[in-house]
N, C-alpha and C positions, 0 to 999 in steps of 0.2 A: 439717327443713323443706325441704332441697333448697335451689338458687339461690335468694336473697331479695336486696330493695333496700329502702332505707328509703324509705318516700313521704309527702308529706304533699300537700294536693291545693287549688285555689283557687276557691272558691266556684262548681265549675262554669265555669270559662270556659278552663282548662288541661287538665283529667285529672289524672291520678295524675302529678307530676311527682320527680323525684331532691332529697332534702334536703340541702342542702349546708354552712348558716350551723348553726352551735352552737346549742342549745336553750340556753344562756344567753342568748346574745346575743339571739335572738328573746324572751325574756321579761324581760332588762332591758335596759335604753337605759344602759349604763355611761357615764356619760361628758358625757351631755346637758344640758345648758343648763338648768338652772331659773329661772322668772320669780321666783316663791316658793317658798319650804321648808314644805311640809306639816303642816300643824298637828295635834292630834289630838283627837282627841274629838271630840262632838257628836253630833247625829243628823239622817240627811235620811230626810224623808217622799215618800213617791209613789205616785202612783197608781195603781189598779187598775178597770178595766170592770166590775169580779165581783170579789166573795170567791171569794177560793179553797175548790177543793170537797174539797180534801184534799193531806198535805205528803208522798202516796207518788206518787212517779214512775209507778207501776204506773198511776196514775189522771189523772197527766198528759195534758190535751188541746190548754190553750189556751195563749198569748203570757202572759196572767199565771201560770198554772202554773209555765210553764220560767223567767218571771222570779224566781221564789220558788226554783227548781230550782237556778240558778245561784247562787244565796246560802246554801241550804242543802248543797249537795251538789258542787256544781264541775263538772268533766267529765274525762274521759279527754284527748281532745284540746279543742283550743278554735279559735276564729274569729279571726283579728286584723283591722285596719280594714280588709285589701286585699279581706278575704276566703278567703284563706290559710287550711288548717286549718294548724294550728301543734302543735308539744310541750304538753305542760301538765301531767295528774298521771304520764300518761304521758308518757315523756321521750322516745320514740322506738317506733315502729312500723314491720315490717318485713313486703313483700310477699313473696310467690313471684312470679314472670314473671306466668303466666299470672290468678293474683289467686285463687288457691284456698286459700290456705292464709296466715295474720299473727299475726306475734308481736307482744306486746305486751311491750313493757321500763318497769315500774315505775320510778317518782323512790323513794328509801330514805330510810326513817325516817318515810313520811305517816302520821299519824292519825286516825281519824276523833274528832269530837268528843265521843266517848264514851272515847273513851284508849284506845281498839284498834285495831289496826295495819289498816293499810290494805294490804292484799299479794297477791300472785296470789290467794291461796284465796276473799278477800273476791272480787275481780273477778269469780272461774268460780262462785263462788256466784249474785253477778248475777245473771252473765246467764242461768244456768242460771232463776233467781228471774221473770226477764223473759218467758223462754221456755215458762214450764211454762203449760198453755192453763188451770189452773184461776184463775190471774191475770187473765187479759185485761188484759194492759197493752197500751196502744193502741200503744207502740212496738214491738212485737212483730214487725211487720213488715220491721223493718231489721235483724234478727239472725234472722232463717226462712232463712237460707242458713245459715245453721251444721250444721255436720254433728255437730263433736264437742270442746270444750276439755279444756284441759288444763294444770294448774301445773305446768311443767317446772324450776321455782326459785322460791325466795321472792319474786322479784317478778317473773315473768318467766309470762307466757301463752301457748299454741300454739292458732292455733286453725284448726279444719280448714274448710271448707265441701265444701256440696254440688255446688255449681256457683260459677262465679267471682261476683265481687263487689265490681267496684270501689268501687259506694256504701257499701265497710263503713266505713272511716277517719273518711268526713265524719258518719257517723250516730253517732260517738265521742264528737261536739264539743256532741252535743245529749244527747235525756232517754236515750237508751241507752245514754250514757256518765255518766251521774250516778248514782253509783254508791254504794250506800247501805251501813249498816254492820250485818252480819250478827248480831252480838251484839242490838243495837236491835231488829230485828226479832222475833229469839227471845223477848224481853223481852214487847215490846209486843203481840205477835200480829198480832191482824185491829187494832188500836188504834194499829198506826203509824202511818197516815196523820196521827194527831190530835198525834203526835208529831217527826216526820221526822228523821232522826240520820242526818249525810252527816260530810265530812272539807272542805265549804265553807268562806268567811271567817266565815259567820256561824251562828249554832245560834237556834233557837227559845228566843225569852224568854217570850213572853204572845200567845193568840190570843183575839182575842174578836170572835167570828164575827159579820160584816155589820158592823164599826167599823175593826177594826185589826188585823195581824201585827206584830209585834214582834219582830226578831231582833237578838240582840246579837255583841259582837267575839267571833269565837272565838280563844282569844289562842293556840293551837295549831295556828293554821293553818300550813299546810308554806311559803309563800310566807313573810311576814314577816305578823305581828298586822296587819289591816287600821286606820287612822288612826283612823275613826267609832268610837262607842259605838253607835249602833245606828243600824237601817235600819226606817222604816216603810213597811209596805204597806196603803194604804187604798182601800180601793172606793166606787167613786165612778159610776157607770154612767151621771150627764147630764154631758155635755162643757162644759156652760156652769159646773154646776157647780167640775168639777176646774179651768179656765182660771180661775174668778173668787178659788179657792182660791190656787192660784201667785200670782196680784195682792194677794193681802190677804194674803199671809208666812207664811198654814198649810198650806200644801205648798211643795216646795219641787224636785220634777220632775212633767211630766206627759208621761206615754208616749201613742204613736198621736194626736199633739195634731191637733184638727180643723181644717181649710183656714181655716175664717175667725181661729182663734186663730195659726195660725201668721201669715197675714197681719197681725194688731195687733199681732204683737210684733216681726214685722220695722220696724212704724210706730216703733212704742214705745222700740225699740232696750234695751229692758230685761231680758230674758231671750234666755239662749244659746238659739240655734237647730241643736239636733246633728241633721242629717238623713245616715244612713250609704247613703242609699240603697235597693234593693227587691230583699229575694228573692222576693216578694208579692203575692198578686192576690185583689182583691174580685169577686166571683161571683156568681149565681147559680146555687144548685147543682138540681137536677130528679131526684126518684127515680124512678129508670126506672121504677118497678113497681106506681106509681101510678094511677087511673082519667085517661084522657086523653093528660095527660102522656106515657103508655106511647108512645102513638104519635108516630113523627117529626115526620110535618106537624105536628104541637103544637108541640113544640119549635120549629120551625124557625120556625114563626108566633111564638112567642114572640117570638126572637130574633130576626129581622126587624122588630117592631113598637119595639124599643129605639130612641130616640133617648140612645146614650151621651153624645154631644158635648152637649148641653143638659143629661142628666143630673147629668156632671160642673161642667160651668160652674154651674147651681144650686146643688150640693150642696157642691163642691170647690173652688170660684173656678176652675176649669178649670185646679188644679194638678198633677193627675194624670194620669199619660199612659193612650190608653184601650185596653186590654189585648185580647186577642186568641190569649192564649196561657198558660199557667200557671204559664209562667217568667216572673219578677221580672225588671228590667234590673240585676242583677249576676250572672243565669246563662245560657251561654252558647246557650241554644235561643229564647232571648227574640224575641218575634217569627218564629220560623221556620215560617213557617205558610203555606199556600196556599188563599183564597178561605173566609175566615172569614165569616157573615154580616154583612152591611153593612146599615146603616139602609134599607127599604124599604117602606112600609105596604102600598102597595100588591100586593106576594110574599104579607103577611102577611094581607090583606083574602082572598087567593084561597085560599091554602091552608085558614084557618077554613072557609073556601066550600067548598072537597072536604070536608074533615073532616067536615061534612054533619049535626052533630050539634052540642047547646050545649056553649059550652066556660067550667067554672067551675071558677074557681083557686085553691087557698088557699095564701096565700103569710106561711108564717112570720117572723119579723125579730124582732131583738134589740128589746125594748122602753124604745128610748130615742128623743130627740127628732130626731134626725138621722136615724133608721132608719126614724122614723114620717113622715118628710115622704120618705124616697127610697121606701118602698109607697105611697103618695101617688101618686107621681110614677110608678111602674110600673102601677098598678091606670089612669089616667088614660090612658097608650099606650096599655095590652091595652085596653082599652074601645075606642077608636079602632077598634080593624081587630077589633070584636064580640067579646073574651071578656071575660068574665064573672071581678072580684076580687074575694076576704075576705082582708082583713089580719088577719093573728093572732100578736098581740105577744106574746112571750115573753121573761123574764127571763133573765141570760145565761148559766147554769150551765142552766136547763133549754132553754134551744135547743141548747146542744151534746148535752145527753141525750137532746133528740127527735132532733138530726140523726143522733147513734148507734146509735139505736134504731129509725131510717130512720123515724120516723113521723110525715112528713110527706108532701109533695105537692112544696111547691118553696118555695125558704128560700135566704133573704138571706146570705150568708156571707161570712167573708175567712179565708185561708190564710195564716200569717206567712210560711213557706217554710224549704228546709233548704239547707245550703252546697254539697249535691252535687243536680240534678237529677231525683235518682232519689229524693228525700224529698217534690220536690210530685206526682210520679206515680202509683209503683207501688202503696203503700199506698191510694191513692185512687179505682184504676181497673183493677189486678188481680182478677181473680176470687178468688183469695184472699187481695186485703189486708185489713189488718185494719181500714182504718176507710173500707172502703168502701161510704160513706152513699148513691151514688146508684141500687146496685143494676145495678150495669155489669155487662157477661160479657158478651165479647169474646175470641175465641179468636187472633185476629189482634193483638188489644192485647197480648195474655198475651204470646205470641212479641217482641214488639216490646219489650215491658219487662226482659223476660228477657234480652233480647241487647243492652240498655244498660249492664246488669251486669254481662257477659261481657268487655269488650272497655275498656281506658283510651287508646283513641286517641280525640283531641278529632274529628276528621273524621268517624271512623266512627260516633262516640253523635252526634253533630250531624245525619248522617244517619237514624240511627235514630232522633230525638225531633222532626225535622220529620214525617217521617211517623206518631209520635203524635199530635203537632198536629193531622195532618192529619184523623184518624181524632176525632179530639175533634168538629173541626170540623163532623165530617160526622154524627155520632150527636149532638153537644150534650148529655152528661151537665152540663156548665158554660155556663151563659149569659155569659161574662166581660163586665166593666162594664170596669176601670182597673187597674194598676199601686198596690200600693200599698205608700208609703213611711213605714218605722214613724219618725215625726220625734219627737224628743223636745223640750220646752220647761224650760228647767231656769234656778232660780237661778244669777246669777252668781256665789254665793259658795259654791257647790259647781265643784268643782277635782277633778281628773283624769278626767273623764268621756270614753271614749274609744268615739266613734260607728261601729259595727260591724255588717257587714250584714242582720245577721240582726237589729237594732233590739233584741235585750235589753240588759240595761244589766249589765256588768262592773262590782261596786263594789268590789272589796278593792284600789284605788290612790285610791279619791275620798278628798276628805278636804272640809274647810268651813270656808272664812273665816268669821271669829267677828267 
């Protein structure tokens, strides 16, 4: 491998930095003070926007996907609350200087919850598994620098790239590092998804689509047996619903909780308020390759006729900060943007006026009750400065298939976001990412993204991702609204819940006052 360092990296606000503290010590607190001793058993239910569309990574899109991801499967590395990628089933990753080339060093004796070993050959199966274009896994795009792996020992990976790649580490922590188990696959076929078989705290007990997932202890996990009996995952798509659920004792967390519930419960003083923060931003996203839309002045009238500041006050109690950029406030390009558009109707009154032509918009959205008052609330502006709305409400497994499928116009959207910079980009606005919905190609972007990856000086990508911004700003593939912060509302009698930026929720230390 040549010169290496070991690196583990901070949610984008450092680069690649030198690992110094022990992989135990980053994953236990020896020593630390308990209020209470851990109880075991029981089960906590939570919420979900959507049933899950399937338990294969390969088909991973959304915040509830990877939260089901991280219970079924784990990750290679993971996220602690700083935002730090940290150790995890890998105990330690190690660069070259220049970032072309990482070994990966396996923890000994993992299993997946099938009783088969979890070890390099599983790993280069992966990703091999991830990479092959008859999958289309949507994370495909954070392991297309690879050039060539390789099990150099039972638990030990070499892996080469084609060009440098700082963002590989941090895309370890997410679905391309939840790493599934080869034997299950062979088993199940194209019928994994219905199965999913990782080396998580927890394994599939009972799914029963559009009600409930059900996973229970995997008591083989490499960590120590998780406290719970089981973890439920229920879809719930109206927000009033899941909040009135947590109130009446049958749920018992509620993820991405909405502005006005988080405000009653700070009244109520009844349920924890875990907010880790934002790698995240709510959008509007625009397929370039749309009638209208196609052209700039559309866009820029769009975006001009926004009044974010009231958008958010209506919708948000004016709890979120309002965005202008694609980085979250935990990475470190956040805001680095020059002369985004600013509320102006009257920009947006004149450009419809060149455009010289009607302008009529269908704007997709998640069909729930908050999503149908913030189209509402957009169809109301664009009429203002003359264009023309149809809202067209969509369920949430099929808005992410139309956004996929680019077949749309222009659609409501939110991006959870990744721990390295280069997970809310490149994938989204390379000409050839993989889940690039708005039909971008930009040959100055491509350069610009490419040379993010190249280089782990925090100064140098800082430079390099303001002039993404900038380039954002000025084509508007994203109409950005706000910042958003995945807050979770949870029982107080749920205990170890530890709020981490990226807003999934780590359960193999919760446990539950009985």
């Amino acid at each position: 491998m040549g010169e290496s360092h070991p690196v583990f990296v901070n949610a984008g606000r450092i680069g690649l930095a030198t690992f110094v503290a022990t992989a135990v010590a980053l994953l236990v607190s020896a020593g630390a003070p308990r209020a209470q001793e851990p109880k075991k058993g029981g089960s906590v239910s939570i919420s979900m926007e959507s049933d899950l569309p399937t338990l294969d990574p390969l088909g991973f899109a959304s915040f509830n996907d990877r939260n089901a991801g991280l219970l079924l499967y784990d990750t290679l590395l993971d996220i602690d609350a700083k935002g730090n990628v940290i150790p995890n089933i890998a105990e330690r990753i190690d660069a070259s200087e220049d970032v072309t080339s990482f070994k990966l060093t396996l923890r000994s004796g993992v299993k997946f919850s099938d009783g088969t070993a979890y070890d390099a050959a599983a790993v280069v199966k992966n990703f091999q598994r991830i990479m092959d274009p008859k999958n289309r896994c949507r994370c495909v795009s954070d392991l297309s620098t690879i050039a060539s792996l390789e099990a150099t020992g039972p638990l030990e990976v070499v892996i080469k790239m084609k060009s440098p790649s700082a963002h590989f580490p941090a895309a370890l922590a997410d679905v391309a590092g939840m790493v599934v188990s080869p034997a299950a696959v062979e088993k199940y076929g194209a019928d994994f998804g219905n199965h999913g078989v990782g080396a998580g705290p927890f394994k599939l007990k009972e799914w029963r689509r559009g009600a409930q997932v059900i996973f229970e202890r995997n008591p083989d996990y490499w960590r120590k047996p998780p406290y719970l009996d089981e973890v439920v995952l229920r879809p719930m798509p109206d927000e009033q619903t899941r909040y009135a659920s947590l109130k009446a004792g049958n749920l018992d967390i509620v993820t991405n909780a909405a502005a006005r519930d988080r405000v009653d419960a700070a009244q109520e003083k009844r349920f924890q308020i875990l907010n880790p923060g934002s790698l995240a931003t709510s959008f509007i996203q625009v397929n370039m390759g749309a009638p209208d839309v196609s052209d700039i002045r559309v866009r820029q009238a769009l975006a001009y006729a926004l009044d974010r500041v009231a958008l958010n006050r209506a919708l948000n109690r004016g709890l979120y900060k309002i965005a202008n950029t694609p980085f979250g406030t935990g990475l470190f390009p956040h805001e680095a943007v020059d002369g985004y558009p600013a509320y102006d109707p009257a920009k947006a009154k004149k450009l419809v006026e060149e455009y010289g032509k009607p302008i009529k918009i269908k704007l997709s959205i998640n069909a729930s009750p908050v999503n149908a008052l913030a189209g509402q609330a957009l169809q109301q502006m664009w009429k203002k400065v003359g264009i023309e709305t149809e809202i067209i409400p969509l369920e949430q497994v099929q808005l992410v298939r139309t956004a996929a499928s680019r077949d749309y116009q222009v659609m409501l959207y939110r991006w959870a976001g990744g721990a390295d910079p280069d997970k809310n980009v490149h994938q989204f606005f390379h000409s050839k990412g993989t889940v690039n919905r708005v039909n971008f190609n930009n040959p100055e972007m491509d350069k610009l993204l490419d040379a993010a990856r190249a280089t782990t000086n925090k100064e140098e990508r800082l430079k390099i991702y303001r002039s993404v911004n900038n380039l954002l700003a000025k084509e508007l593939p994203y109409l950005f609204l706000w910042y958003f912060d995945n807050v979770a509302l949870a029982n107080p009698a749920v205990k170890g819940l530890t709020p981490v930026p990226d807003g999934l929720l780590r359960m193999h230390a919760v446990w539950k006052d009985k």
